[in-house]
C-alpha positions as CSV (number, residue, x, y, z in Angstrom):
1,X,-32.9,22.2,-3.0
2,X,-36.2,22.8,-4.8
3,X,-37.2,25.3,-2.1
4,X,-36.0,27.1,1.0
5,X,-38.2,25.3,3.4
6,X,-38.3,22.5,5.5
7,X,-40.1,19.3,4.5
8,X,-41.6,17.1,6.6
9,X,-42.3,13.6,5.6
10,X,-45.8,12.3,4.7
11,X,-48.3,10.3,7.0
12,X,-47.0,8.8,9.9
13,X,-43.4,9.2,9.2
14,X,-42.0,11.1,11.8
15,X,-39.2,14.1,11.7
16,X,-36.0,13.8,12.7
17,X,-32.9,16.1,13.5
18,X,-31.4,13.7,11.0
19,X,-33.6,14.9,8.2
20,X,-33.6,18.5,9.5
21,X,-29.5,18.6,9.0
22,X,-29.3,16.6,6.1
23,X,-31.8,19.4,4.8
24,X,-30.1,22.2,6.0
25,X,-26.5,20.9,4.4
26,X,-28.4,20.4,1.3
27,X,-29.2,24.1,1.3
28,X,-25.3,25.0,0.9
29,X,-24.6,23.7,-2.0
30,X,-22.4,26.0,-4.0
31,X,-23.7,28.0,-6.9
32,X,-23.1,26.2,-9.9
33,X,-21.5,23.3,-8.6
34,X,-22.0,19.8,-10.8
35,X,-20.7,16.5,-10.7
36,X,-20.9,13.5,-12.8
37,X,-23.4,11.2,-11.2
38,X,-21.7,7.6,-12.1
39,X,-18.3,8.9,-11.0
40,X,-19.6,9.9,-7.7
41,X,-21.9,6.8,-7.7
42,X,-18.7,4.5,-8.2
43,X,-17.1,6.5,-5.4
44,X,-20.3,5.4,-3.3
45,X,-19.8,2.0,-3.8
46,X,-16.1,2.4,-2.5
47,X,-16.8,4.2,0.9
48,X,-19.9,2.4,1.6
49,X,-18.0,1.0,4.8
50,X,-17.9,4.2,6.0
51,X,-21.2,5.6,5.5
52,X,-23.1,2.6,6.8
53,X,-24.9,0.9,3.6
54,X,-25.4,-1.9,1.9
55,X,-25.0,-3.2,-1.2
56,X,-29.0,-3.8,-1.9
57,X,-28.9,0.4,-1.0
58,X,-26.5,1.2,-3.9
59,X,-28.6,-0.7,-5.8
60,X,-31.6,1.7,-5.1
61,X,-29.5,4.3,-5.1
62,X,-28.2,3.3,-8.7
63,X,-31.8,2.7,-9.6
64,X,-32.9,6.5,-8.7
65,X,-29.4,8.0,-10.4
66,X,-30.9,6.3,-13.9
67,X,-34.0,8.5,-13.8
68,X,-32.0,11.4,-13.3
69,X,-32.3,12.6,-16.9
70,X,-28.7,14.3,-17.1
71,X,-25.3,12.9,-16.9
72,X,-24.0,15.7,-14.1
73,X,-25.7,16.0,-10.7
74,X,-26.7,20.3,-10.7
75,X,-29.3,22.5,-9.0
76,X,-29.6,24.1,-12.3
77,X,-31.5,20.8,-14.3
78,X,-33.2,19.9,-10.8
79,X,-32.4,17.1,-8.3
80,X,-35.8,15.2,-7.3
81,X,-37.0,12.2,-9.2
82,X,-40.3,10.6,-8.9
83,X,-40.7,7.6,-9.8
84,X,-42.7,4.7,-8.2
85,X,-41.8,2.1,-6.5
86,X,-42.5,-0.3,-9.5
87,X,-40.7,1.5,-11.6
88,X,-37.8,1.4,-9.1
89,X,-38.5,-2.5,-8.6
90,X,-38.0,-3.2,-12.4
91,X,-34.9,-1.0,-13.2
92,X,-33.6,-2.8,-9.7
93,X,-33.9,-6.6,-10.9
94,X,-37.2,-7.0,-9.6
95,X,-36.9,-6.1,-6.1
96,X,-39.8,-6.1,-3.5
97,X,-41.7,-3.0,-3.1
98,X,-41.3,-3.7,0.7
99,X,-37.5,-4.2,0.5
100,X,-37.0,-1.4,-2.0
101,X,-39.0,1.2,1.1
102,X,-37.2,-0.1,3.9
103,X,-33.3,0.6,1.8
104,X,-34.9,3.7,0.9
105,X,-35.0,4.4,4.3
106,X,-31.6,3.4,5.1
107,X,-30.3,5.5,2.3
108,X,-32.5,8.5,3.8
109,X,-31.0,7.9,7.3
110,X,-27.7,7.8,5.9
111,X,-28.1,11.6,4.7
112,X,-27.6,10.6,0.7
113,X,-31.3,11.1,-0.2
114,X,-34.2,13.7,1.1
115,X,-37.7,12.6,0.8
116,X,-39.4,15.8,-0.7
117,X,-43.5,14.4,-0.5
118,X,-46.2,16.2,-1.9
119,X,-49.5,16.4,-0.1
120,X,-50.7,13.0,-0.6
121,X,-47.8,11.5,-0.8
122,X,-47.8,10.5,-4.0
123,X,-44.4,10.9,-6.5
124,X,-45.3,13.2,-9.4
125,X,-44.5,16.5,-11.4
126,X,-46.1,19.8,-12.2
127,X,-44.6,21.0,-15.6
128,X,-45.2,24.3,-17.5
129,X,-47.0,24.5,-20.8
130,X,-43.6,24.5,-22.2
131,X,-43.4,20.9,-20.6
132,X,-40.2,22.2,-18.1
133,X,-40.9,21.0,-14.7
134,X,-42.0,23.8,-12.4
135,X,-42.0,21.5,-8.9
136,X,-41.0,18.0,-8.3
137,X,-42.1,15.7,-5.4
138,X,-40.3,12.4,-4.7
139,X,-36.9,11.5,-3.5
140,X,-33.9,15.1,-3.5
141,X,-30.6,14.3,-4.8
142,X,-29.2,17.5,-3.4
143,X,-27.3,15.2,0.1
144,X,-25.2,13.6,-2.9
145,X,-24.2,16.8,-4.7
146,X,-23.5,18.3,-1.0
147,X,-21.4,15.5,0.6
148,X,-19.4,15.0,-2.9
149,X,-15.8,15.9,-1.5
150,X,-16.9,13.9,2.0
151,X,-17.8,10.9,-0.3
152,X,-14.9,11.2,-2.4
153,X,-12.6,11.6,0.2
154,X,-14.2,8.4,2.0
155,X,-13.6,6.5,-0.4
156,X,-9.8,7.1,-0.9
157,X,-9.4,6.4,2.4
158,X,-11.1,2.8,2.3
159,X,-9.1,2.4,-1.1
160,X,-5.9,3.7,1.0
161,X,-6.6,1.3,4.1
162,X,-7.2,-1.6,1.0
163,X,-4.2,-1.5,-0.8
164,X,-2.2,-1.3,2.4
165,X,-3.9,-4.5,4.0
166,X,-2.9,-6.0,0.0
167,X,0.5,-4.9,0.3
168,X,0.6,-6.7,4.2
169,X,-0.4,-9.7,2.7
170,X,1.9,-9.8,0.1
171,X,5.1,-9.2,3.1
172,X,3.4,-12.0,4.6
173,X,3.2,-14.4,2.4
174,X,6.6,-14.1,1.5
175,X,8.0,-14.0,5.0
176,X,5.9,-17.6,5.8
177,X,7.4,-18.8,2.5
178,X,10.5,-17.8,3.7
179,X,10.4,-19.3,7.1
180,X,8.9,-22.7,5.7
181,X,11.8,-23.0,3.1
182,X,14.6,-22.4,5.5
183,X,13.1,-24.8,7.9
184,X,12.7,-27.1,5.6
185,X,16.4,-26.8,4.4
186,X,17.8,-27.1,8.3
187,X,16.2,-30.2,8.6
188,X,17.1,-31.8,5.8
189,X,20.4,-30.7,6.3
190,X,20.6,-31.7,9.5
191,X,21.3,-28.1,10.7
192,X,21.7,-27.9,14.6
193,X,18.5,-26.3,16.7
194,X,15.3,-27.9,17.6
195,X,13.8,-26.8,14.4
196,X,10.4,-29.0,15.6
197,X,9.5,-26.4,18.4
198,X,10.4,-24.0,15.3
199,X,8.2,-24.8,13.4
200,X,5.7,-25.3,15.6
201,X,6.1,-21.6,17.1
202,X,5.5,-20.8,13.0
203,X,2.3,-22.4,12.6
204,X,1.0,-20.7,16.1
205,X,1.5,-17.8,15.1
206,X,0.3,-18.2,11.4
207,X,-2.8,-20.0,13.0
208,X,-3.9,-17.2,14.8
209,X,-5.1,-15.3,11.8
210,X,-8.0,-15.9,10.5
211,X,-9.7,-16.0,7.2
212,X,-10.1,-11.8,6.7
213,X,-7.7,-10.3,9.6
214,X,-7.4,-6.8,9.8
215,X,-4.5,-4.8,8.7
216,X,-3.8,-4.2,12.6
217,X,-3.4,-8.3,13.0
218,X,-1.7,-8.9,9.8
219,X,1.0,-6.4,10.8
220,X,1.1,-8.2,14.2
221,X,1.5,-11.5,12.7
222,X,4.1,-9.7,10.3
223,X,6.5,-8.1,12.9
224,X,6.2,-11.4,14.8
225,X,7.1,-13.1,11.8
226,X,9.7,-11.4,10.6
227,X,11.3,-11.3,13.6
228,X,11.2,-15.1,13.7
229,X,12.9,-15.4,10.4
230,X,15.2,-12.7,11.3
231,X,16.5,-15.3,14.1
232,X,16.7,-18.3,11.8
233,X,18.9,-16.6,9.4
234,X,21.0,-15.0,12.1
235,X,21.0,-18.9,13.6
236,X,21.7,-20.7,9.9
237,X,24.6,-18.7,8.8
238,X,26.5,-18.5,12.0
239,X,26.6,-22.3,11.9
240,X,27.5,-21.9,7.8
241,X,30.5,-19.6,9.0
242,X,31.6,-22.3,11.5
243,X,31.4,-25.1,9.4
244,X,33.4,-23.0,6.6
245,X,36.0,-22.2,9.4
246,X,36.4,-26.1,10.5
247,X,36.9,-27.4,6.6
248,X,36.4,-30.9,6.4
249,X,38.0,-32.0,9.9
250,X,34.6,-31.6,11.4
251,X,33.2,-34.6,8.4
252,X,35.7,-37.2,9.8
253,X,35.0,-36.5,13.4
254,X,31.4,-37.3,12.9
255,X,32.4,-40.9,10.5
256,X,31.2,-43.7,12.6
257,X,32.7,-47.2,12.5
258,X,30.8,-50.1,13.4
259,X,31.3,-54.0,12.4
260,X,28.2,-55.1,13.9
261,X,25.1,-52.9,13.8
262,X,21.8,-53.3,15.1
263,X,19.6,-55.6,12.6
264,X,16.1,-54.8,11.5
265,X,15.6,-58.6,12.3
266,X,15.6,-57.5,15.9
267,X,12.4,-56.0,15.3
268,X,10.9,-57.6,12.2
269,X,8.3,-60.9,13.3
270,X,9.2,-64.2,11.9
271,X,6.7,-64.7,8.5
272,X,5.7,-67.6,7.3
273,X,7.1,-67.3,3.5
274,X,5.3,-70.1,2.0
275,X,2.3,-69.8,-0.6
276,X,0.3,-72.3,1.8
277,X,0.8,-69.9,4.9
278,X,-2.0,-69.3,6.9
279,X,-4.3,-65.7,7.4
280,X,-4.2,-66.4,11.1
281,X,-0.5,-66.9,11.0
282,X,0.1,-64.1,9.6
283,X,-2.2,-61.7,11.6
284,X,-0.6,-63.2,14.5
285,X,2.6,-62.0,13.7
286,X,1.3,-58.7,14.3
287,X,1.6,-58.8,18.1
288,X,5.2,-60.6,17.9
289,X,7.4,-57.4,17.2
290,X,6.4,-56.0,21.2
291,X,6.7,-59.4,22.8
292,X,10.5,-59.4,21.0
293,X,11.2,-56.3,21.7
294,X,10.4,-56.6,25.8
295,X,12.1,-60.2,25.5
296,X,15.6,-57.9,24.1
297,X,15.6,-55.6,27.3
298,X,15.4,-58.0,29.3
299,X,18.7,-59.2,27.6
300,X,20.9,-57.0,25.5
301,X,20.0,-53.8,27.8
302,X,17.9,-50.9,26.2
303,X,17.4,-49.8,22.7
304,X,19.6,-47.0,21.4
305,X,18.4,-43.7,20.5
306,X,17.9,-42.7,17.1
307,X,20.3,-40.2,16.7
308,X,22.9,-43.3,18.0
309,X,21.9,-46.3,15.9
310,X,24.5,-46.6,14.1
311,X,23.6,-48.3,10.2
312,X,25.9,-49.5,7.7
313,X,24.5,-47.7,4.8
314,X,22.6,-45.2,6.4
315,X,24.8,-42.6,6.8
316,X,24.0,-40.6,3.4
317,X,20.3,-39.7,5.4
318,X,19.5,-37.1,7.8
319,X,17.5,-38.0,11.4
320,X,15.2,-35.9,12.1
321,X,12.7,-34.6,15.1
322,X,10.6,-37.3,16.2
323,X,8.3,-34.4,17.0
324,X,8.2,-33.7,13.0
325,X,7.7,-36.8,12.3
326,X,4.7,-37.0,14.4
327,X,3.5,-34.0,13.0
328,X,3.5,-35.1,9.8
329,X,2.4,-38.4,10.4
330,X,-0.2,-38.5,13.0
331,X,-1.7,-41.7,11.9
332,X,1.6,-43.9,12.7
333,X,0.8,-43.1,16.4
334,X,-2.2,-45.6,16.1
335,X,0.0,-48.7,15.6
336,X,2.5,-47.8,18.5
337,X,2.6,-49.8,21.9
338,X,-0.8,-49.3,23.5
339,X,-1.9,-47.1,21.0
340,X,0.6,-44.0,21.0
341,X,4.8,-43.3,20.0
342,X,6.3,-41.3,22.2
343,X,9.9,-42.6,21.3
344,X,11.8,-43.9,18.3
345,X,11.7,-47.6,19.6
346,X,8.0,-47.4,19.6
347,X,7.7,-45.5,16.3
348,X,10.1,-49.0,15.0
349,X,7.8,-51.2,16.2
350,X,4.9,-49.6,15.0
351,X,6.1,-49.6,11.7
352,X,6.8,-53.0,11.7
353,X,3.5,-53.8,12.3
354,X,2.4,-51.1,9.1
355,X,4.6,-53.3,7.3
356,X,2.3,-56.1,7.4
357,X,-0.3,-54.3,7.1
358,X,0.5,-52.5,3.7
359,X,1.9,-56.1,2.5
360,X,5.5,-54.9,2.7
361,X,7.6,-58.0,2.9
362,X,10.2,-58.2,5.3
363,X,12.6,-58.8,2.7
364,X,12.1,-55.1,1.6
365,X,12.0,-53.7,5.1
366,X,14.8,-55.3,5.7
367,X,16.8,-54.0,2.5
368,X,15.6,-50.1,3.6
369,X,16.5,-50.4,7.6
370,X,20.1,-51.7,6.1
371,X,20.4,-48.7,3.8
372,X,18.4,-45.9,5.1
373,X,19.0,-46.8,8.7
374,X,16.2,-48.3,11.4
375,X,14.8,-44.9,12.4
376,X,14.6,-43.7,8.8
377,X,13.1,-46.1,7.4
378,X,10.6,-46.2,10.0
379,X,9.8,-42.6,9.3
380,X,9.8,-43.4,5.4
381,X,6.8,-46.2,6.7
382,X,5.3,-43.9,8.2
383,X,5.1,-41.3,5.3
384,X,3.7,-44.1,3.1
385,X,1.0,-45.1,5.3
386,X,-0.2,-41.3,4.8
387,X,-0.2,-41.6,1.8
388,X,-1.8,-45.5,1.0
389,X,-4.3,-43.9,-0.6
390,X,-2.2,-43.0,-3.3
391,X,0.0,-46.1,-3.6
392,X,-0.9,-48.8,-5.8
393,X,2.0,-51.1,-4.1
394,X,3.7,-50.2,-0.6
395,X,6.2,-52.9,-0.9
396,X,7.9,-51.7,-4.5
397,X,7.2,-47.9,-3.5
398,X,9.6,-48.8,-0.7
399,X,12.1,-50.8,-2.7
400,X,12.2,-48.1,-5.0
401,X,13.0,-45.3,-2.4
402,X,15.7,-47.7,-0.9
403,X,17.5,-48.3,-4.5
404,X,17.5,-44.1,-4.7
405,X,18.7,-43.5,-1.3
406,X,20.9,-45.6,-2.0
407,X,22.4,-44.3,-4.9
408,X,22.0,-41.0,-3.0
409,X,19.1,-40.0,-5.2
410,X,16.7,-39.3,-2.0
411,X,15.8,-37.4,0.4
412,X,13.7,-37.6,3.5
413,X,13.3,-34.3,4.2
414,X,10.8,-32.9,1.6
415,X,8.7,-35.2,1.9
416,X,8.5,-35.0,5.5
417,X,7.8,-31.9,5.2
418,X,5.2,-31.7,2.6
419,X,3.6,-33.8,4.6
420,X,3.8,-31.8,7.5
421,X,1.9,-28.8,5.4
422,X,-0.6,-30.9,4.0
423,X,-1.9,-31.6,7.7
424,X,-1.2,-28.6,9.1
425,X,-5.1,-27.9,10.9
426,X,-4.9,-24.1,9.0
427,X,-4.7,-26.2,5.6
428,X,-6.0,-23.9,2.8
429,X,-6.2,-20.5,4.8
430,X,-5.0,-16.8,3.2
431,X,-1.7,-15.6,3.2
């Protein structure tokens, strides 16, 4: 500093022990020490987290640096400046004489400045008849030149703690890619495991973080994570390593004969086909596929299961978790016996009545429960109603998928799952 004593702050300000040390460490600075002022200024802008300011502060702060008239901070050309507070307002984008004081103070009780006031307070400069400045009353930059190596080595510790919560995120991200791919792949390979509770398990955990975790929660998440996809891999090529020891005995066991399979005209409501045909007609049929359905229990017994409804063209398409399906389309559950699906014979008869409703005839249903198989092409409804929006005609988007599936050309499974991202409730979050 300036001077070897204390100095207390103008008018009603009071003194602190805060000033008091940030004075006395100001008073060590070593002989001839200097530092650039923009390099320690960029420095302050990293470790601000650490020292307690705000951005508004640095920009004070960088205010006060530009009327320091050297490039190097050094008690040889003098550390107060004195400017006013308009001055500072202009070369700080026109900010508020009242909101420029009260960051002043904050940078003050942060120990980066000293407020060096002359008797009436005022900010000036006595100078010699030479025009050197002999004393200097205003705001010390002596803290900065002080605390240099503390600033500096703040700052490389929040750059430090930054790159590592980058690099996290990175891991991360590739270990939820990771997980979502091989998911993906077991269920559309039909891969044994109840890869619904998988995946929901994956998206509990990924839920969980939010939109700026920590580095302590994103190495949580990670370890949890990896430990997941650790098990899925283990779980996937143990049953790779058995099917490669069984050859192709273990295809023929699974081939399925069956001259008379269940008909989608079980479940599909009688249509009047005719031009003339009436609206009320056909909304009626709406309500028909339940009343058949509770008529058939009554007389061929109950309905089989979706993994055992057997199809005579269906075979080339994997079932999958009715759980996943519901997950990826909720709004299906809406058309289901009193409102809700909680098995595949309700999940059939609520797409019999989307059928109607999308203006799918039952010509084409018909055609994809015969080639896809009643449960798949169910689901198959199900992901079109999701996306009706999108679809200019229901009925030839179906026949389409039927003619590919068909020719083996399709595949339930990524669109299922797509779907299954796209409403996932964390839709959009970092990762």
């Amino acid at each position: 500093m300036e001077s070897g004593s204390v100095t207390t702050p103008f008018g009603r300000r009071a003194m602190t022990f805060g000033m008091l040390a940030s004075q006395a460490a100001a008073r060590k600075i070593e002989p001839g020490r200097s530092i650039d002022k923009w390099k320690l200024y960029r420095a302050l802008c990293e470790a601000k987290p650490l020292l307690g300011i705000t951005d508004r502060a640095l920009a004070i702060l960088n205010a006060l640096l530009s009327f320091y008239p050297k490039g190097e901070l050094s008690e040889d050309n003098g550390l107060v400046v004195f400017p006013s507070n308009a001055q500072l307002s202009l070369r700080a984008h026109g900010m508020a004489e009242q909101t420029i004081r009260r960051h002043l103070a904050t940078l003050i009780e942060a120990g980066l400045l000293i407020r060096k006031d002359s008797p009436n307070g005022k900010r000036y400069a006595r100078k010699e008849q030479d025009g050197e400045i002999r004393e200097a009353f205003g705001f010390s930059l002596a803290p900065l030149l002080a605390r240099a190596d503390e600033i500096e080595r703040l700052a490389a510790e929040v750059v430090a703690e930054r790159l590592q919560l980058q690099r996290l995120k990175e891991r991360l991200t590739l270990c939820r890619r990771d997980i979502a791919k091989l998911i993906e792949m077991a269920v559309e390979e039909g891969a044994a495991g109840d890869w619904s509770e998988i995946h929901l398990h994956f998206r509990d955990v990924v839920e969980r973080l939010r939109r700026s975790p920590s580095a302590e929660t994103v190495a949580g998440a990670l370890d949890e994570l990896e430990l997941l996809r650790e098990e899925i891999v283990n779980q996937l090529e143990m049953q790779a390593k058995s099917q490669n020891e069984s050859g192709n005995a273990q295809h023929s066991e699974r081939h399925i004969q069956n001259s008379n399979p269940h008909s989608i005209i079980e479940f599909e409501p009688s249509f009047e086909t005719k031009q003339a045909a009436r609206a009320e007609d056909r909304s009626a049929g709406w309500a028909e596929p339940m009343a058949r359905i509770t008529a058939d229990d009554g007389k061929g017994g109950p309905l089989p299961a979706a993994s055992s409804v057997p199809t005579a063209h269906g075979g080339g398409l994997k079932s999958f978790p009715l759980g996943l399906v519901l997950q990826a389309c909720p709004e299906i559950s809406a058309y289901g016996p009193q409102g809700a699906v909680s098995t595949w014979r309700d999940l059939m008869a609520a797409a019999v009545v989307v059928r109607s409703m999308l203006g799918v005839s039952p010509s084409a249903y018909e055609q994809a429960c015969e080639v896809m198989g009643p449960e798949n092409a169910a689901t198959v409804l199900a992901c079109v109603l999701e996306r009706a929006g999108h679809i200019n005609s229901a009925g030839g988007y179906l026949r389409d998928l039927t003619r590919r599936a068909e020719r083996g050309e399709f595949a339930i499974g990524p669109m299922l799952m797509a779907l299954a991202r796209a409403n996932s409730p964390i839709r959009g979050k970092t990762g």
